[in-house]
mmCIF file as gemmi writes it, N, C-alpha and C atoms, coordinates in Angstrom:
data_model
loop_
_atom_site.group_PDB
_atom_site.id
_atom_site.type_symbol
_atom_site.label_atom_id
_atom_site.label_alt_id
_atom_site.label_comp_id
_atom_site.label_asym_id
_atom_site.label_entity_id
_atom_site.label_seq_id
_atom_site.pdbx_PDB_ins_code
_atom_site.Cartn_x
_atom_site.Cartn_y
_atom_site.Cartn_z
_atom_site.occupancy
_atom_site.B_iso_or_equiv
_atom_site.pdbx_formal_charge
_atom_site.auth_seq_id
_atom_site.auth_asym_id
_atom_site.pdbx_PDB_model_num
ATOM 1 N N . UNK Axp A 1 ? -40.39 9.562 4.229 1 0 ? 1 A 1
ATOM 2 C CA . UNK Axp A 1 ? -39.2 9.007 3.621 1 0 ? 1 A 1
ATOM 3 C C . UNK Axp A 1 ? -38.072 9.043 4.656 1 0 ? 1 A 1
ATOM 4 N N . UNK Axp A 2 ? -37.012 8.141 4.501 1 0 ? 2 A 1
ATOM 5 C CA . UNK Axp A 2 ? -36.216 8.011 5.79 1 0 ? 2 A 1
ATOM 6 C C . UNK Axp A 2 ? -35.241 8.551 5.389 1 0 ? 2 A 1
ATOM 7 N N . UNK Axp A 3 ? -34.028 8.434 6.421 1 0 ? 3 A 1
ATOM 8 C CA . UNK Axp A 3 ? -32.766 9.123 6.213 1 0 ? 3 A 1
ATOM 9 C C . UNK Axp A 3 ? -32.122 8.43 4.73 1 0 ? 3 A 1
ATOM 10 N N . UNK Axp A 4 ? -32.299 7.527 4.675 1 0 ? 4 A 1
ATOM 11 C CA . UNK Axp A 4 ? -31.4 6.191 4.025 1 0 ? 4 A 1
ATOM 12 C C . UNK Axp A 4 ? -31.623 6.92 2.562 1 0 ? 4 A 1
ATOM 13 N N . UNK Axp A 5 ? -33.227 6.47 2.351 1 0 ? 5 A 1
ATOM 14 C CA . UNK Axp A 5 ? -33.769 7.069 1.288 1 0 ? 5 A 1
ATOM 15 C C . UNK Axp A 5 ? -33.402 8.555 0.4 1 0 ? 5 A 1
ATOM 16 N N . UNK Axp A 6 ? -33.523 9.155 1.728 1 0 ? 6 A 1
ATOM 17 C CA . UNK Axp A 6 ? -33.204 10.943 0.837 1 0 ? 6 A 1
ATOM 18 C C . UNK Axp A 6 ? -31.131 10.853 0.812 1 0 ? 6 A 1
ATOM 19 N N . UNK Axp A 7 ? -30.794 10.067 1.022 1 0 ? 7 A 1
ATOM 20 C CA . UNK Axp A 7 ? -29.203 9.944 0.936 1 0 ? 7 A 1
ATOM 21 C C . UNK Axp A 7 ? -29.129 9.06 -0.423 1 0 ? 7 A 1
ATOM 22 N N . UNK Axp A 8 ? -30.136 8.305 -0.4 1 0 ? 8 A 1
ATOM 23 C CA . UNK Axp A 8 ? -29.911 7.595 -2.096 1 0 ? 8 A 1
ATOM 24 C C . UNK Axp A 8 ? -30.204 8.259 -3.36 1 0 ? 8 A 1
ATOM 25 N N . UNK Axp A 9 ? -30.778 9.298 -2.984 1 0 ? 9 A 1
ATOM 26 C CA . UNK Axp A 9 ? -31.586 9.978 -4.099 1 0 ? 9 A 1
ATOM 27 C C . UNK Axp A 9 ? -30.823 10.875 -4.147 1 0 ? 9 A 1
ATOM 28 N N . UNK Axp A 10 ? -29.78 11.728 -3.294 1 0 ? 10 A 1
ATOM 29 C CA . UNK Axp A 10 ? -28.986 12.898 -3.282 1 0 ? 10 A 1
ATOM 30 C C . UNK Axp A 10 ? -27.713 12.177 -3.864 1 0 ? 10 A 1
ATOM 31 N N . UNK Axp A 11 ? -27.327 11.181 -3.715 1 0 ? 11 A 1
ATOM 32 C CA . UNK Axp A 11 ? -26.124 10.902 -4.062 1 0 ? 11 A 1
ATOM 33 C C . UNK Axp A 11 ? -26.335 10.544 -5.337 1 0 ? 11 A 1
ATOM 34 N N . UNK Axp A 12 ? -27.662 9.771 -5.745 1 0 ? 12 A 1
ATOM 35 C CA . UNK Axp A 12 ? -27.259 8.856 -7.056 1 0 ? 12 A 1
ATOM 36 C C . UNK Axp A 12 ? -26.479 8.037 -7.666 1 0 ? 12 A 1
ATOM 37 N N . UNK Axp A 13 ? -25.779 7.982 -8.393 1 0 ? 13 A 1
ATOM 38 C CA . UNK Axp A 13 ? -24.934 6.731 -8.44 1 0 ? 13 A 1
ATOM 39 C C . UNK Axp A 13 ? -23.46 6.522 -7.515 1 0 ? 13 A 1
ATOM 40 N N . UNK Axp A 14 ? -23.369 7.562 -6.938 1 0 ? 14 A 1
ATOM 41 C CA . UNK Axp A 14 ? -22.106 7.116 -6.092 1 0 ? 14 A 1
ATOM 42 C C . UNK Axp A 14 ? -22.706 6.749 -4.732 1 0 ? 14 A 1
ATOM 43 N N . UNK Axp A 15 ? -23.92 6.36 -4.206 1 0 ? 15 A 1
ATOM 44 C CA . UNK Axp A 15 ? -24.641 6.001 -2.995 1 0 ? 15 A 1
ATOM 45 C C . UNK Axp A 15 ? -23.937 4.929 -2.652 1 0 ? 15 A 1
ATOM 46 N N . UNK Axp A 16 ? -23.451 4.49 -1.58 1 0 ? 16 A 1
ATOM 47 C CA . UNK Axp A 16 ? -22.433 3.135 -1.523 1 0 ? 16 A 1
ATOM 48 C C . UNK Axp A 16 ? -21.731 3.007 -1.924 1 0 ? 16 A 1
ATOM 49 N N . UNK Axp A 17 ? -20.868 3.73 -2.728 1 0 ? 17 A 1
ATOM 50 C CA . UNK Axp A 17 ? -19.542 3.999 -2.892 1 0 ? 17 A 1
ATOM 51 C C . UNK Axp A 17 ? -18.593 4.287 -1.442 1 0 ? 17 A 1
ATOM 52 N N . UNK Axp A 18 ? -17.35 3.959 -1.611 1 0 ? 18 A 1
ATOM 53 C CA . UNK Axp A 18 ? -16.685 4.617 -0.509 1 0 ? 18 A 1
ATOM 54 C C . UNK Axp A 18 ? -15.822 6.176 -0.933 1 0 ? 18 A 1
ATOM 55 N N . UNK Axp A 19 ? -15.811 6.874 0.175 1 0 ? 19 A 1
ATOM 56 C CA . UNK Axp A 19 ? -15.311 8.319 -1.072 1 0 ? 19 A 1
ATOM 57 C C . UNK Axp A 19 ? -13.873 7.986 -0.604 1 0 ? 19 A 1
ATOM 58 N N . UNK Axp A 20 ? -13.314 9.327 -1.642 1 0 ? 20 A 1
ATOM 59 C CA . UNK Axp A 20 ? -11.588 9.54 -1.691 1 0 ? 20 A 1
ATOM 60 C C . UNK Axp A 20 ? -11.28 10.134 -0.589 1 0 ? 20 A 1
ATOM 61 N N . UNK Axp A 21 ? -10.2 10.157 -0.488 1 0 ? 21 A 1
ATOM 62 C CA . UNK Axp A 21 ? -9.342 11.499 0.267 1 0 ? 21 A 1
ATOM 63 C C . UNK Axp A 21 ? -9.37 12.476 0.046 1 0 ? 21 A 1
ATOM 64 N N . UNK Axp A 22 ? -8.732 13.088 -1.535 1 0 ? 22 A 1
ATOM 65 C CA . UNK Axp A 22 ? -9.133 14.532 -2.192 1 0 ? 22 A 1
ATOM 66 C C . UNK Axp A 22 ? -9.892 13.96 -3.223 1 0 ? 22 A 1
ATOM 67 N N . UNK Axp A 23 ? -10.752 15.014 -3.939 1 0 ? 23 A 1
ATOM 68 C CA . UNK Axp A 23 ? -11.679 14.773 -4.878 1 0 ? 23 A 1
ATOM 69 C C . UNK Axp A 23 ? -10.508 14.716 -6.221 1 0 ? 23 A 1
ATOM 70 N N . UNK Axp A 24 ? -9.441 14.892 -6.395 1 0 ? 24 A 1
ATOM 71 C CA . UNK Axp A 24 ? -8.6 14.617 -7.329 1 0 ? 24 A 1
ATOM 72 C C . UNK Axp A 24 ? -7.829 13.865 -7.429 1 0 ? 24 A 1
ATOM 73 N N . UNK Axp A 25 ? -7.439 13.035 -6.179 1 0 ? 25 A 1
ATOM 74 C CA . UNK Axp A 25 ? -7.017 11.8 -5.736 1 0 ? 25 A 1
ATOM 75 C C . UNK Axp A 25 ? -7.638 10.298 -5.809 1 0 ? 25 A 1
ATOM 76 N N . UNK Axp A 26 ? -7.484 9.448 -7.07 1 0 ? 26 A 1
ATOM 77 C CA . UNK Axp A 26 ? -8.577 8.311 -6.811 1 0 ? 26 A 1
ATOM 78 C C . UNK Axp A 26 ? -7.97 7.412 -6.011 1 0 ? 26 A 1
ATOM 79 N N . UNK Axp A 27 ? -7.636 7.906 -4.796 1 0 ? 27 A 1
ATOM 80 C CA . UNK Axp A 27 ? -7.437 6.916 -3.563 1 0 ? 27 A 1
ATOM 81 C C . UNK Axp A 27 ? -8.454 6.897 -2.471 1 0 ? 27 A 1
ATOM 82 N N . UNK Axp A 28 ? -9.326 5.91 -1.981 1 0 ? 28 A 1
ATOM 83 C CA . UNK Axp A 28 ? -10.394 5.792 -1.026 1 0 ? 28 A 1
ATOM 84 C C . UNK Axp A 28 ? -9.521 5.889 0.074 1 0 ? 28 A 1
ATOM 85 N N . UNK Axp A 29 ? -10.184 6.172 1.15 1 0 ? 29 A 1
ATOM 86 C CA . UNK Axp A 29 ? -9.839 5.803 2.503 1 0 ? 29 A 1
ATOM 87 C C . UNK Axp A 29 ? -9.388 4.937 3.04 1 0 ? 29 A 1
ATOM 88 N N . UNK Axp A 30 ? -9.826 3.552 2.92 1 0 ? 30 A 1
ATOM 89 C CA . UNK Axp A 30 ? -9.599 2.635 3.386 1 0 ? 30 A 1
ATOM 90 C C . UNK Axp A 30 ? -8.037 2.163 2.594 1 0 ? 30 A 1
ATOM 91 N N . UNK Axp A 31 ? -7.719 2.716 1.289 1 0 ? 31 A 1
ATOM 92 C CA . UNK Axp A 31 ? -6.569 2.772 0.811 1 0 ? 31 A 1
ATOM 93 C C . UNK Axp A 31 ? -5.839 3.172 1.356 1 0 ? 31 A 1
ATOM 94 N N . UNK Axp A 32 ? -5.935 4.164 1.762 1 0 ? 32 A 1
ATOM 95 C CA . UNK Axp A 32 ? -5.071 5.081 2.299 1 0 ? 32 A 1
ATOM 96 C C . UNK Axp A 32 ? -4.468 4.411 3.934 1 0 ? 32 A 1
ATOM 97 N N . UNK Axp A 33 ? -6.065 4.051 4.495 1 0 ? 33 A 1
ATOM 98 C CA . UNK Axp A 33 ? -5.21 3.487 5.887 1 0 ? 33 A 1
ATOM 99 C C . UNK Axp A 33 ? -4.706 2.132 6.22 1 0 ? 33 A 1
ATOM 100 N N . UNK Axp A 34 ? -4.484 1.168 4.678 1 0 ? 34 A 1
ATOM 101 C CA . UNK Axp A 34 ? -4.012 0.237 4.471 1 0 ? 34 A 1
ATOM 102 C C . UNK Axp A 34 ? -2.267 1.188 4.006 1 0 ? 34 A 1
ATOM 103 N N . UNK Axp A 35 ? -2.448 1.821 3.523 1 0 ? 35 A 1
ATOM 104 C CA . UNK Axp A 35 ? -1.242 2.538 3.1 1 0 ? 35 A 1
ATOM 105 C C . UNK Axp A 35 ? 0.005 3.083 4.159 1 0 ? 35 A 1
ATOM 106 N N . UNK Axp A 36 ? -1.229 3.227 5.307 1 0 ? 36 A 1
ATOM 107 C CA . UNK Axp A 36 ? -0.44 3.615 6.646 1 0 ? 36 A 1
ATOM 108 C C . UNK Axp A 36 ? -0.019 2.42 7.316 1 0 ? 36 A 1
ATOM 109 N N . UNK Axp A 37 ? -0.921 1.194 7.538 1 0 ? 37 A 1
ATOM 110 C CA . UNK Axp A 37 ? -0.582 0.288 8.219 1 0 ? 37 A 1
ATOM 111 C C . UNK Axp A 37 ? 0.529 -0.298 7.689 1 0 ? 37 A 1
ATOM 112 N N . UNK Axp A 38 ? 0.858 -0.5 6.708 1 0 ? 38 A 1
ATOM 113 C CA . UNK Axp A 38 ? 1.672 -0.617 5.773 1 0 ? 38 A 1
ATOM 114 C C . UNK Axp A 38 ? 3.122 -0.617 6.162 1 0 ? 38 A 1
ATOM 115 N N . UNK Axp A 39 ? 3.405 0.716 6.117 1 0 ? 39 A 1
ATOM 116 C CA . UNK Axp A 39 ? 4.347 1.989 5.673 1 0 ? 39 A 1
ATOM 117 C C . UNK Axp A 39 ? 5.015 1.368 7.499 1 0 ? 39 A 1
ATOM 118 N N . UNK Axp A 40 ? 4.024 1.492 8.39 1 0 ? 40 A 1
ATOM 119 C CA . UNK Axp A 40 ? 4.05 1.49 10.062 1 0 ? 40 A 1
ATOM 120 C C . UNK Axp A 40 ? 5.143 0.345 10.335 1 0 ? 40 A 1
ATOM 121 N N . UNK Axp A 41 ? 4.5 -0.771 9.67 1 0 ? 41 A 1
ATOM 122 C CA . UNK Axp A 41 ? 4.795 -2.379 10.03 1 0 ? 41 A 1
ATOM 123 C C . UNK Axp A 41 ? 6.422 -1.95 9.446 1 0 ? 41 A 1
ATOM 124 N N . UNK Axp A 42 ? 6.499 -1.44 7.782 1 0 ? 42 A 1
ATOM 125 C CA . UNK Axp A 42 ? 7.504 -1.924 7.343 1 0 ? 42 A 1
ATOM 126 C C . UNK Axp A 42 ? 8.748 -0.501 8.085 1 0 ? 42 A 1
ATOM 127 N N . UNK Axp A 43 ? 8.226 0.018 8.864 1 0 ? 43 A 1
ATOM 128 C CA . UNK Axp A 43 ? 9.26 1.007 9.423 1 0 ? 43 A 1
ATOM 129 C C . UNK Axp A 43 ? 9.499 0.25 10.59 1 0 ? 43 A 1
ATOM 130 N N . UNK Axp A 44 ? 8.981 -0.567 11.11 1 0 ? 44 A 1
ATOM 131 C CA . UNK Axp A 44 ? 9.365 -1.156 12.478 1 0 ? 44 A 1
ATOM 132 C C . UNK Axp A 44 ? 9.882 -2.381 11.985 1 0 ? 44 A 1
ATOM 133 N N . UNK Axp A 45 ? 9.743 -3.209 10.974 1 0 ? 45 A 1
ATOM 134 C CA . UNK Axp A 45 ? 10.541 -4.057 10.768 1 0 ? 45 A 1
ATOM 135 C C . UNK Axp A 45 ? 11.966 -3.483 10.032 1 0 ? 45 A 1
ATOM 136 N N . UNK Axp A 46 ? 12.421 -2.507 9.45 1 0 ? 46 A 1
ATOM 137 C CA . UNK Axp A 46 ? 13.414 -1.854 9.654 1 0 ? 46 A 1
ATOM 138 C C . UNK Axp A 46 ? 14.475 -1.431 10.456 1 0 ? 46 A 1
ATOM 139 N N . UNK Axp A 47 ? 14.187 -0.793 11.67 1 0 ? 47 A 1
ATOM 140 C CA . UNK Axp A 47 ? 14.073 -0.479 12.801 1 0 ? 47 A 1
ATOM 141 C C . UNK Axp A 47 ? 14.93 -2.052 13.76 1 0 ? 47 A 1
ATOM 142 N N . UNK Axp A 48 ? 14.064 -2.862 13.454 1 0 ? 48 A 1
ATOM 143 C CA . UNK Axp A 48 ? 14.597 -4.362 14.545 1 0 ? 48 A 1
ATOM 144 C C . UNK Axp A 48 ? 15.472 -5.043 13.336 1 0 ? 48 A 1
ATOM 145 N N . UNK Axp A 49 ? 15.433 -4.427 11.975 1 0 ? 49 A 1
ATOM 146 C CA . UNK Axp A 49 ? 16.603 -5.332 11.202 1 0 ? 49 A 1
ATOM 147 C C . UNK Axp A 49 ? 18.154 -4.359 11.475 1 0 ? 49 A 1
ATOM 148 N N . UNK Axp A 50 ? 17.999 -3.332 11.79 1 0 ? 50 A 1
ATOM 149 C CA . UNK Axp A 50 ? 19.039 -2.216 12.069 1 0 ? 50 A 1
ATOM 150 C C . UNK Axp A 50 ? 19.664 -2.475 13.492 1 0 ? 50 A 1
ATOM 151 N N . UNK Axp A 51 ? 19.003 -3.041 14.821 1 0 ? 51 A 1
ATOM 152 C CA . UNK Axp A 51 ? 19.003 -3.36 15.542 1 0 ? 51 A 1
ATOM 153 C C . UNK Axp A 51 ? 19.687 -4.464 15.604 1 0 ? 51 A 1
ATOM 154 N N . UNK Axp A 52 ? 19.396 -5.829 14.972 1 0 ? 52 A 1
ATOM 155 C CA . UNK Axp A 52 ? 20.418 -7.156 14.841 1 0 ? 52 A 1
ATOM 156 C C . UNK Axp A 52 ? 21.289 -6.758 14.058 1 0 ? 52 A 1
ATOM 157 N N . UNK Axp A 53 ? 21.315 -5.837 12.842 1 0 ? 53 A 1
ATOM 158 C CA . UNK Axp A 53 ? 22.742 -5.461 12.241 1 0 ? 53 A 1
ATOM 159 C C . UNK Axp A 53 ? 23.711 -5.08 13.439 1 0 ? 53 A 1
ATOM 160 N N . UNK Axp A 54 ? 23.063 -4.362 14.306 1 0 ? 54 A 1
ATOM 161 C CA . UNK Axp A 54 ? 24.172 -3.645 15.001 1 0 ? 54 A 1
ATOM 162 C C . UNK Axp A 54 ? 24.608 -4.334 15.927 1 0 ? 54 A 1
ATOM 163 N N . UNK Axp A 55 ? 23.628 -5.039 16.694 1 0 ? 55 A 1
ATOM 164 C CA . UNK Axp A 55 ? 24.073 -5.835 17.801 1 0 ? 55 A 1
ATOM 165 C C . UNK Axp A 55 ? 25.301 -6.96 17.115 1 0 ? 55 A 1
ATOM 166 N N . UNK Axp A 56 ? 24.738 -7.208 15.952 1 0 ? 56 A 1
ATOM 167 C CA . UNK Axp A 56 ? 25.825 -8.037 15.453 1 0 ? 56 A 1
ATOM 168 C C . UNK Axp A 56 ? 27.423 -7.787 14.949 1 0 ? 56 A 1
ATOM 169 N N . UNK Axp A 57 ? 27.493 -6.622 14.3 1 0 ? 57 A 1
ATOM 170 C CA . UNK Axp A 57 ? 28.699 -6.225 14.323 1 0 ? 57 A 1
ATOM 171 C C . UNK Axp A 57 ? 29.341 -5.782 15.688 1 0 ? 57 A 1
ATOM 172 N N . UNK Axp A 58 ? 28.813 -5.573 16.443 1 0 ? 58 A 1
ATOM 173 C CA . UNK Axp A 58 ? 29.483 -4.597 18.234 1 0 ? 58 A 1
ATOM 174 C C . UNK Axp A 58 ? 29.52 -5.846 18.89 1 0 ? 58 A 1
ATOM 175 N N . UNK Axp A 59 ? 29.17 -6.909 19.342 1 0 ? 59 A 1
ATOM 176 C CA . UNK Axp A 59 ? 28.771 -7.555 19.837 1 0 ? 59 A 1
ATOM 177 C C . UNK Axp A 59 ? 29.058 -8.888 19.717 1 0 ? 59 A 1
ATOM 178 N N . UNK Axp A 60 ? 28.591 -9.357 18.63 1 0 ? 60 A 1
ATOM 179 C CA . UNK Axp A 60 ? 28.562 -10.968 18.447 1 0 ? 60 A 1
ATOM 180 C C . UNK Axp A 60 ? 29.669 -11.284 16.965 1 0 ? 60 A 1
ATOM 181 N N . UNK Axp A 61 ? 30.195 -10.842 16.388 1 0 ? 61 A 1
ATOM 182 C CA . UNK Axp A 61 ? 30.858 -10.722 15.64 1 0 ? 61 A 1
ATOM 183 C C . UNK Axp A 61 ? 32.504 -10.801 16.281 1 0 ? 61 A 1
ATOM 184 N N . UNK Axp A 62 ? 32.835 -9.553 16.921 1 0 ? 62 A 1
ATOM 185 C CA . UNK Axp A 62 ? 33.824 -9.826 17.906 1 0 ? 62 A 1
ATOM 186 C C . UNK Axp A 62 ? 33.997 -10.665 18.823 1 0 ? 62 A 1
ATOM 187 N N . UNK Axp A 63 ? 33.291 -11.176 19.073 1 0 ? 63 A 1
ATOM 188 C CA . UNK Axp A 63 ? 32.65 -12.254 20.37 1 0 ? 63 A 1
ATOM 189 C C . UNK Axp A 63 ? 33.433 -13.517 20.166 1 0 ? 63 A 1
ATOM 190 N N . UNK Axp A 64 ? 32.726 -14.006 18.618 1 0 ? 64 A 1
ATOM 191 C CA . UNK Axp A 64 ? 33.433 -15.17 17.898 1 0 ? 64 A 1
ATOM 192 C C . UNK Axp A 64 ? 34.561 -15.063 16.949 1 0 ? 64 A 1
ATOM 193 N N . UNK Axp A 65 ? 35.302 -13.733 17.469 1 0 ? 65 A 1
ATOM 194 C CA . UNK Axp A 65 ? 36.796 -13.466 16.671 1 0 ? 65 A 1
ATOM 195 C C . UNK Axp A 65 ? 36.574 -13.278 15.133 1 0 ? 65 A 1
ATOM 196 N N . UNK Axp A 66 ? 35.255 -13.058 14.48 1 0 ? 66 A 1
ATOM 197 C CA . UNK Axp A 66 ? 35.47 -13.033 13.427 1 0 ? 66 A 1
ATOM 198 C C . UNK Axp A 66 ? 35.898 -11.733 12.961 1 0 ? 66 A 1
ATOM 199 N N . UNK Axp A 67 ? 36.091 -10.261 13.947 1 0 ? 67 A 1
ATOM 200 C CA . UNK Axp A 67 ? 36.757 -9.016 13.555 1 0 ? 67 A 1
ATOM 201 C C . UNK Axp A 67 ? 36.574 -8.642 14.737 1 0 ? 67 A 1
ATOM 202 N N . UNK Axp A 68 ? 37.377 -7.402 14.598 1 0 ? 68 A 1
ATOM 203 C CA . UNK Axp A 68 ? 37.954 -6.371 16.009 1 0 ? 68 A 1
ATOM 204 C C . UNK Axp A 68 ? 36.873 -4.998 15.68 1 0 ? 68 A 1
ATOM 205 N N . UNK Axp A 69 ? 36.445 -4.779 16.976 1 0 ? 69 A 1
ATOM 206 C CA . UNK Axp A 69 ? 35.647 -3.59 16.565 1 0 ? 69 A 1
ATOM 207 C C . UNK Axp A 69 ? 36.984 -2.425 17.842 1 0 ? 69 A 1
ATOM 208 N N . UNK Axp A 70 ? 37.244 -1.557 17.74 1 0 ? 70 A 1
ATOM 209 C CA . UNK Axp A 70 ? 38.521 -0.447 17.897 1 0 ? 70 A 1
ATOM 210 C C . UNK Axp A 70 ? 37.524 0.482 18.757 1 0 ? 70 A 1
């Protein structure tokens, strides 16, 4: 009997399942590192919207007289 085999028979119905993170957590893995990629993207698009805020008030705002930065 092969590896495959004695892993289908030990697991039983969760064989091909993907598992959780914690066993009390019904979040899979692959959840989870969609959860990160996620979280990553939307902290760096944060990050470059904080960036044109600022450049824009210091910078380009005063530039075209629309206020005085002191």
């Amino acid at each position: 009997m092969g590896e495959s085999k004695r892993r289908k028979e030990a697991l039983g119905e969760k064989y091909g399942q993907e598992s959780t993170i914690l066993p009390w957590l019904p979040i899979t893995k692959s959840q989870g590192e969609r959860f990160a990629k996620l979280t990553n993207r939307g902290t760096w698009l944060g990050i470059i919207l904080l960036i044109v805020y600022w450049v824009t008030i210091r910078f380009i705002g005063p530039a075209f007289g629309w206020w005085q930065v002191d």
